[in-house]
N, C-alpha and C positions, 0 to 999 in steps of 0.2 A: 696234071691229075691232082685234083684239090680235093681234101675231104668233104662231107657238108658241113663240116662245124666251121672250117677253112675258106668254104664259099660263103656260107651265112653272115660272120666276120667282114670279108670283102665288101660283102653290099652293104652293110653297118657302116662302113666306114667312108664309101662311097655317096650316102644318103647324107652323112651328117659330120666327115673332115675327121677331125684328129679329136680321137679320145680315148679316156684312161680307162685301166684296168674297173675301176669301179661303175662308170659309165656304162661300158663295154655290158659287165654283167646284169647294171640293171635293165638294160635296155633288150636284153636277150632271155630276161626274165629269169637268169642264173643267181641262185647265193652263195656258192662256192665260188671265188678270186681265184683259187688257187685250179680249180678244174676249167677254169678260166684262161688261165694262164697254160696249162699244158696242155689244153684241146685244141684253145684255141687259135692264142698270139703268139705260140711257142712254134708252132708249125707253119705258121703263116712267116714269122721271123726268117726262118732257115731254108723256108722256099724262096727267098727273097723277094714276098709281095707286099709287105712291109717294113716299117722301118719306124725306128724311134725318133721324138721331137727334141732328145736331148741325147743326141748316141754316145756322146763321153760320160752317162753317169746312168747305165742301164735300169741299175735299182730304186732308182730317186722316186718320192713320193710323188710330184710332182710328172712325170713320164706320162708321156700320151704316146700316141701310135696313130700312123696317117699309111695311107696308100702308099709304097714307094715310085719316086718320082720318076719318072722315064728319061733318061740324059742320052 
């Protein structure tokens, strides 16, 4: 059970691989990072449907986010 902002995210990342917080918003047409981060990637994180491109350094400017991979 995904929110829509949690599905919308999904196929965002689906469409176009691994990308950043700022990415993410412009391509969602969002200016808030930060409403961004708690609607979006924060939910999506702790569902475990994603996952970060640098997981030892969560905060890094640099962080992108991709699908999490199926093992």
């Amino acid at each position: 059970q995904v929110t829509p902002q949690v599905a919308e995210l999904l196929e965002l990342l689906r469409q176009h691989g691994e990308l950043g917080t700022l990415d993410i918003a412009k391509r969602l047409d969002l200016k808030n990072r930060k409403h961004v981060r708690t609607a979006y990637i924060n939910p999506a994180l702790e569902q475990g449907l994603i996952e970060y491109t640098i997981p030892d350094k969560p905060s890094s400017r640099l962080q992108k986010y991709r699908l999490k991979s199926k093992q």
